[in-house]
N, C-alpha and C positions, 0 to 999 in steps of 0.2 A: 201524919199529915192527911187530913182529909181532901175528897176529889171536889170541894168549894175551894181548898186551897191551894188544891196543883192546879185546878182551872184559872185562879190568881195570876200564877207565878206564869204559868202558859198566856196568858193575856199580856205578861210583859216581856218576856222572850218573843213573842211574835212583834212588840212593839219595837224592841230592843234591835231585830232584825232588819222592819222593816225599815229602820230609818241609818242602818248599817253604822251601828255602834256595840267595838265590840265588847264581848262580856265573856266571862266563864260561868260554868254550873259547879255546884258543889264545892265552894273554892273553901280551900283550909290554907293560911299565908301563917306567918310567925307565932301570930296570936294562937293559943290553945280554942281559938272557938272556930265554928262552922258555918258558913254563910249559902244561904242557897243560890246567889246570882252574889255575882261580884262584878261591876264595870268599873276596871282599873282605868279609864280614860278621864272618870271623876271620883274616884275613891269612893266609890259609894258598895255599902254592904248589902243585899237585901235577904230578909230574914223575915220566915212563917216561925208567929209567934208562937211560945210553947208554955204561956205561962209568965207569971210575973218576976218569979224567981229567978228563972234561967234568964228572961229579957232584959232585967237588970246588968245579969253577969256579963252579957253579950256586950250590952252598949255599955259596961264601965270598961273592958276591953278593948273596944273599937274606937271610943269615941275620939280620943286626942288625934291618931293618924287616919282614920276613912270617918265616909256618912252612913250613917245606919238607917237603913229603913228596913218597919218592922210592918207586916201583911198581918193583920189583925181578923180572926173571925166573922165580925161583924161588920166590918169593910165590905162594899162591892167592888164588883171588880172594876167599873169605872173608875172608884175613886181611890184606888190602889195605882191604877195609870195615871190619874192626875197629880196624885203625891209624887210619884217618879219624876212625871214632865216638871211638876213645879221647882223641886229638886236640881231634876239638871238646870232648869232657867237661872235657878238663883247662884248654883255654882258658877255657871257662864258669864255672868253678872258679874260677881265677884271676879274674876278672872281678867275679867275686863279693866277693872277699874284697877285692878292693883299691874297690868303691863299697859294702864296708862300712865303711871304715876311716874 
């Protein structure tokens, strides 16, 4: 991991914080793979990519029961916090709609 991509991951941990939702680091759950942030309050995975190989293996693992998100190299860190916010918006969203029904 490069220090563009722990300054990433540190950009949504501070986010993650301040808006006091919680997360874990380095979470390893059922799945044989490894997540660098995990917020179990929306299932979502997040993950500093390693390549196409292993990104593949990661999201055919995860994808049925959590959300994957992957921090890409050439991402900034802006739009690495706007994928998260959009993210959680859209699971809220959803959430919404299906305990209105």
């Amino acid at each position: 991991m490069t220090n563009n991509q722990k300054a990433k991951l540190d950009v949504l941990v501070n986010f993650l914080t301040e808006k006091k939702i919680h997360f874990f680091t380095t979470f390893k759950g059922k799945t044989p793979v490894k997540a660098d942030i995990y917020v179990p309050k929306f299932r979502i995975m997040v993950k500093v990519s390693e390549g196409k190989e292993k990104d593949d293996i990661f999201y055919n693992n995860v994808k049925y029961h959590f959300h994957p998100l992957f921090i890409r190299e050439i991402e900034t860190k802006e739009f690495v916090l706007e994928k998260m916010q959009n993210l959680i918006i859209d699971l809220m969203k959803k959430q919404h709609i299906k305990y209105n029904k």
